[in-house]
N, CA, C and O atoms as CSV, one atom per row, in Angstrom:
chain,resi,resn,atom,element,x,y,z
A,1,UNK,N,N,-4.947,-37.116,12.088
A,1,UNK,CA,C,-6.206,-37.016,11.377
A,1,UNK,C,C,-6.801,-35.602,11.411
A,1,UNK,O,O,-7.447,-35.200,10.443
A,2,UNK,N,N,-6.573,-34.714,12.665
A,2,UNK,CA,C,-7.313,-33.407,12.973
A,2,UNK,C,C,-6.615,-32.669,11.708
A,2,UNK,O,O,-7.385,-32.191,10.875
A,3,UNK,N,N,-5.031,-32.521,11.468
A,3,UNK,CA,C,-4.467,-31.779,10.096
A,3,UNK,C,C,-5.037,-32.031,8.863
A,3,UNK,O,O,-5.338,-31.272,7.942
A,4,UNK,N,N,-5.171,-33.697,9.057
A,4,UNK,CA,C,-5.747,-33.686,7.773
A,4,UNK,C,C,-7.240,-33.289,7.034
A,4,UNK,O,O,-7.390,-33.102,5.827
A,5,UNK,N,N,-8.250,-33.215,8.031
A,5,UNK,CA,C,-9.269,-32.719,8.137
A,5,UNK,C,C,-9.053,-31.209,8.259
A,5,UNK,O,O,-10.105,-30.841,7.736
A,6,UNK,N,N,-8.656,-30.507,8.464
A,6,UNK,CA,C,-8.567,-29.320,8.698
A,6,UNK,C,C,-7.956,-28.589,7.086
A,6,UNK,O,O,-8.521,-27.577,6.673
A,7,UNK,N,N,-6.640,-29.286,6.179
A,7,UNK,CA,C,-5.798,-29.448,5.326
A,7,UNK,C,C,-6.928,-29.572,4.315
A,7,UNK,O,O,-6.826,-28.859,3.317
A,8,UNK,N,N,-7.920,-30.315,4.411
A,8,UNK,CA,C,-9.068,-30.637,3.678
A,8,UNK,C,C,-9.821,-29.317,3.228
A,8,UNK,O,O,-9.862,-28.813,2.105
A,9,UNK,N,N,-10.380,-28.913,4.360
A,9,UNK,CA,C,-11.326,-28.025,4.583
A,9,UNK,C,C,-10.706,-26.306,4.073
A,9,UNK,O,O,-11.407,-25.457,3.523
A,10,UNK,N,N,-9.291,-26.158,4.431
A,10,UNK,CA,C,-8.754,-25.069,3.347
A,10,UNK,C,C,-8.462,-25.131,2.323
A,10,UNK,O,O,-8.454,-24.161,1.565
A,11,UNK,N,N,-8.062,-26.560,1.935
A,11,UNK,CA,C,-8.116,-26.625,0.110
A,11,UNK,C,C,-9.656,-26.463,-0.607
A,11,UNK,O,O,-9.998,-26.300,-1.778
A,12,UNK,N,N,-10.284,-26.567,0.447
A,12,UNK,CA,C,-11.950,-26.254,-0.027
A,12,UNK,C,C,-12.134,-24.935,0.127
A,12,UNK,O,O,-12.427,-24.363,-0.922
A,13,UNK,N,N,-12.048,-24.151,1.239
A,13,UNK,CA,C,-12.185,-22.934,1.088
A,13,UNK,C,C,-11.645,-22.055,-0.054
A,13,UNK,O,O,-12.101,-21.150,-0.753
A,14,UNK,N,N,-10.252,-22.837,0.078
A,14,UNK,CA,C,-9.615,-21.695,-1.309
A,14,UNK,C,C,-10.095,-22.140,-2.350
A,14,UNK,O,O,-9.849,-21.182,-3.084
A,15,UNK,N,N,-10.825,-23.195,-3.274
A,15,UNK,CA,C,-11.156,-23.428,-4.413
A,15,UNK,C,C,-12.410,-22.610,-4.409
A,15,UNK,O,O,-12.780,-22.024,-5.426
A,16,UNK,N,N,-13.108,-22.559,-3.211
A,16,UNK,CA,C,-14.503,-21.856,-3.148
A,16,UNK,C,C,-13.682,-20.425,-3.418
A,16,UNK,O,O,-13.333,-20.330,-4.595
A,17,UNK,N,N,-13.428,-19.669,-2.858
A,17,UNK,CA,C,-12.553,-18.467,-2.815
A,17,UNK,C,C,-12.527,-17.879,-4.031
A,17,UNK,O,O,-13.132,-16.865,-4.379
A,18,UNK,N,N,-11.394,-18.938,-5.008
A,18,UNK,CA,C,-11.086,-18.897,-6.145
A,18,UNK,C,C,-12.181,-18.867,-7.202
A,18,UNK,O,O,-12.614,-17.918,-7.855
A,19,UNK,N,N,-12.402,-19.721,-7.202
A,19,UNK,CA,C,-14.291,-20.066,-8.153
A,19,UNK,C,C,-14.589,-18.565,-7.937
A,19,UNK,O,O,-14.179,-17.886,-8.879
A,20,UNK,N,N,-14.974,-18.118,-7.311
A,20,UNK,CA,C,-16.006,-16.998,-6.753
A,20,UNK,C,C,-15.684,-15.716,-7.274
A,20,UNK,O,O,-16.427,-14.920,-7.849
A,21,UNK,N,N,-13.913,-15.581,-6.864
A,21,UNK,CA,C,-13.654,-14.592,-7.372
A,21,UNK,C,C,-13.765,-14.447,-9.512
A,21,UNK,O,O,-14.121,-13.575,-10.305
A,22,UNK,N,N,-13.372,-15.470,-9.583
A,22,UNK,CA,C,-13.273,-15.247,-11.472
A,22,UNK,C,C,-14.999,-15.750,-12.196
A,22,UNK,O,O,-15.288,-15.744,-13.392
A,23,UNK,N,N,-15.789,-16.091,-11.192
A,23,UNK,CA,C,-17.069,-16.446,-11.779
A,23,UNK,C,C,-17.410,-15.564,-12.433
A,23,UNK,O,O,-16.592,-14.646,-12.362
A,24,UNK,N,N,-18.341,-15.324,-13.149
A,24,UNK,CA,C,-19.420,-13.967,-13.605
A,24,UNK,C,C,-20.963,-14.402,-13.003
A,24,UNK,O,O,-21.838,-13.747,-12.436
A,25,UNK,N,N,-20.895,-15.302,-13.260
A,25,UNK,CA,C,-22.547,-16.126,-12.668
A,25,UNK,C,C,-22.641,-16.145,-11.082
A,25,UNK,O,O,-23.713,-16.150,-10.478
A,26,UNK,N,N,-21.355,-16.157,-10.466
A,26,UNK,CA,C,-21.538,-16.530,-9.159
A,26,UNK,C,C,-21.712,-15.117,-8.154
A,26,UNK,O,O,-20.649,-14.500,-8.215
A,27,UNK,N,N,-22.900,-14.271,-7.075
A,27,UNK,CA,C,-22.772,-13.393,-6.506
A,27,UNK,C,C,-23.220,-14.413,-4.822
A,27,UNK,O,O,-23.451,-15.597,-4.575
A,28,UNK,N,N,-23.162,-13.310,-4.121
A,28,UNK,CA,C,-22.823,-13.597,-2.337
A,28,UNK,C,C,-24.157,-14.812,-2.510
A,28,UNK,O,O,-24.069,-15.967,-2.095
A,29,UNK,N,N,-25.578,-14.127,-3.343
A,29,UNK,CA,C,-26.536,-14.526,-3.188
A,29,UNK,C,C,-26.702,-15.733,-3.798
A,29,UNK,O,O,-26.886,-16.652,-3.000
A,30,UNK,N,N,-26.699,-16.004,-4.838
A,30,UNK,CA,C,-26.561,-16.862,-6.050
A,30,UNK,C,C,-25.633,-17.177,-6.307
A,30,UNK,O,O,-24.769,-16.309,-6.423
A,31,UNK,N,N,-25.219,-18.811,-6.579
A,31,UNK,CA,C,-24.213,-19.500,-7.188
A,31,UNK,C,C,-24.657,-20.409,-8.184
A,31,UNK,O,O,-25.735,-21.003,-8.182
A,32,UNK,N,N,-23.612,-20.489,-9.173
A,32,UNK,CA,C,-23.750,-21.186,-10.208
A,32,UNK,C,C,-23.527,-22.713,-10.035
A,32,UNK,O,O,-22.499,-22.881,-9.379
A,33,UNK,N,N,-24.150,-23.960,-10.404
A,33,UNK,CA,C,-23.772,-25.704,-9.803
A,33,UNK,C,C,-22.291,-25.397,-9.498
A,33,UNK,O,O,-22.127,-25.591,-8.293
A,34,UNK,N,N,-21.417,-25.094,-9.947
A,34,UNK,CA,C,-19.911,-25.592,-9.547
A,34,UNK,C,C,-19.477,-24.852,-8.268
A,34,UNK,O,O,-18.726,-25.301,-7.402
A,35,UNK,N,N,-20.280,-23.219,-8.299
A,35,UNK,CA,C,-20.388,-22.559,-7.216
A,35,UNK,C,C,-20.919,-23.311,-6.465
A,35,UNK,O,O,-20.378,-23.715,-5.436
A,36,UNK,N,N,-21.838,-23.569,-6.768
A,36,UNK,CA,C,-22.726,-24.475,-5.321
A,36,UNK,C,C,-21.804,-25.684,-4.613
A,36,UNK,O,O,-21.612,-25.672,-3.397
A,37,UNK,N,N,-21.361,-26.520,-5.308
A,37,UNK,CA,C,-20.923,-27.692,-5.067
A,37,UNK,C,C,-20.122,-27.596,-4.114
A,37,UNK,O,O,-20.243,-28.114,-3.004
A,38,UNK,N,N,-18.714,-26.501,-4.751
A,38,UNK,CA,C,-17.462,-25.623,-3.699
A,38,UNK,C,C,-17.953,-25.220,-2.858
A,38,UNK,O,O,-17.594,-25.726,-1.794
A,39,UNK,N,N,-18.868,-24.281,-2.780
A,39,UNK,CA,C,-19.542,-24.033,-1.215
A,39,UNK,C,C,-19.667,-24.857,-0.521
A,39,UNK,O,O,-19.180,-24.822,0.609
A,40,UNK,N,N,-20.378,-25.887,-0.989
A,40,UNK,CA,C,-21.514,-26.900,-0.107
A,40,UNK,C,C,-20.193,-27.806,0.818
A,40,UNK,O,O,-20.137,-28.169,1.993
A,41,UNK,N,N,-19.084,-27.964,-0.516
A,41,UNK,CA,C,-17.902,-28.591,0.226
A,41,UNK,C,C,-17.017,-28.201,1.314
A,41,UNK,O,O,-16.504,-28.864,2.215
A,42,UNK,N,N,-16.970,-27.136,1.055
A,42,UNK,CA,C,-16.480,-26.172,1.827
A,42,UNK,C,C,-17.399,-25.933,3.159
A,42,UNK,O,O,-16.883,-26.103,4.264
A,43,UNK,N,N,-18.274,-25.679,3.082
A,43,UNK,CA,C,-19.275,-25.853,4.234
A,43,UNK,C,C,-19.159,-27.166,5.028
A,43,UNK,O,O,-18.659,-27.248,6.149
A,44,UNK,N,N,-19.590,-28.010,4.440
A,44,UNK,CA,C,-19.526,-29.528,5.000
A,44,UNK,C,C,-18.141,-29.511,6.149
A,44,UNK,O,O,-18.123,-29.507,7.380
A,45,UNK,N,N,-17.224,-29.505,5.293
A,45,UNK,CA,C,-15.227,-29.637,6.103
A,45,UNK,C,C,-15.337,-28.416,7.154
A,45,UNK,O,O,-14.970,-28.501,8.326
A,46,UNK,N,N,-15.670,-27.734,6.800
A,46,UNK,CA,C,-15.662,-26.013,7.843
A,46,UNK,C,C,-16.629,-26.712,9.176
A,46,UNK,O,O,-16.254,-26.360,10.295
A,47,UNK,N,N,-17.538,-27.433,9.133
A,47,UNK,CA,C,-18.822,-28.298,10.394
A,47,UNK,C,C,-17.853,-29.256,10.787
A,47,UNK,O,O,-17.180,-29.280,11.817
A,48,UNK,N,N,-17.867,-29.820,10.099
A,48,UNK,CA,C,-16.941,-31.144,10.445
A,48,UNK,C,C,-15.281,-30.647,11.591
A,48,UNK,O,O,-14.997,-31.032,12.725
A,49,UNK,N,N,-14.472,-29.625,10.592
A,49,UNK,CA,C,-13.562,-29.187,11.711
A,49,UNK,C,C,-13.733,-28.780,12.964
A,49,UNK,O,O,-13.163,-29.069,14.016
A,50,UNK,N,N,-15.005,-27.738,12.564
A,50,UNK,CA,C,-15.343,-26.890,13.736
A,50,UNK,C,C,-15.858,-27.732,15.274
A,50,UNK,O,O,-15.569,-27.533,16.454
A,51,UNK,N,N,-16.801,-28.799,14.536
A,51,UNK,CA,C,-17.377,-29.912,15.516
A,51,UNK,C,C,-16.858,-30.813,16.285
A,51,UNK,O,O,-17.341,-31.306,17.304
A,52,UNK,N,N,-15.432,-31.113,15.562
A,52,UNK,CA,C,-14.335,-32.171,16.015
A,52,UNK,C,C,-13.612,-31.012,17.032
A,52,UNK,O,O,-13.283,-31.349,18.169
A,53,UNK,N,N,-13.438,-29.938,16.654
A,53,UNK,CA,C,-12.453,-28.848,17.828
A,53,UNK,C,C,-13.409,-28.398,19.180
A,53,UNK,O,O,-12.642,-27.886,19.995
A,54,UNK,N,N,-14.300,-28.405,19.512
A,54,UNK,CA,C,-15.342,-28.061,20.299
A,54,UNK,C,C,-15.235,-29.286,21.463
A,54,UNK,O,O,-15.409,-28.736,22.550
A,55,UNK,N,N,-15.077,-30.330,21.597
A,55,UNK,CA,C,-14.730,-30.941,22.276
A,55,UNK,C,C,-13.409,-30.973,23.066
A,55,UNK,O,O,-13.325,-31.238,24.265
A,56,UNK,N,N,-12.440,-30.687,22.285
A,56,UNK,CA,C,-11.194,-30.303,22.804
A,56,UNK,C,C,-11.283,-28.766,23.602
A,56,UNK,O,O,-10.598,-28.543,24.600
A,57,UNK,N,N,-11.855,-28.146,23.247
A,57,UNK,CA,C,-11.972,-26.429,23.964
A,57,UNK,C,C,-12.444,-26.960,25.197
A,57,UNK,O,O,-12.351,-26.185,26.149
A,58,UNK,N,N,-12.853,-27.910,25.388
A,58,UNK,CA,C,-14.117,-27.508,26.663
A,58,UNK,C,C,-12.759,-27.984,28.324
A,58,UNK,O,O,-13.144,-27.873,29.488
């Protein structure tokens, strides 16, 4: 389950990535809804991994 959550969370990053780079609407500051959405997803999986691995470090 940890791969697949993790597997998740970089297919999100790179669509965010991607989006970002070919946007015209989208800057660091401002994103456009589809920008937003990819972020927000990407954000979400990036907490979620990070939160599930933090227990195992300790």
């Amino acid at each position: 389950m940890p791969e697949d959550l993790y597997d998740r969370y970089q297919v999100a990053s790179t669509a965010h990535r991607q989006h970002h780079a070919t946007c015209t609407a989208c800057t660091d500051t401002c994103r456009c809804p589809t920008g937003q959405r990819l972020y927000e997803s990407f954000a979400r999986l990036q907490d979620a991994y990070l939160n599930r691995q933090r227990p195992q470090r300790r």
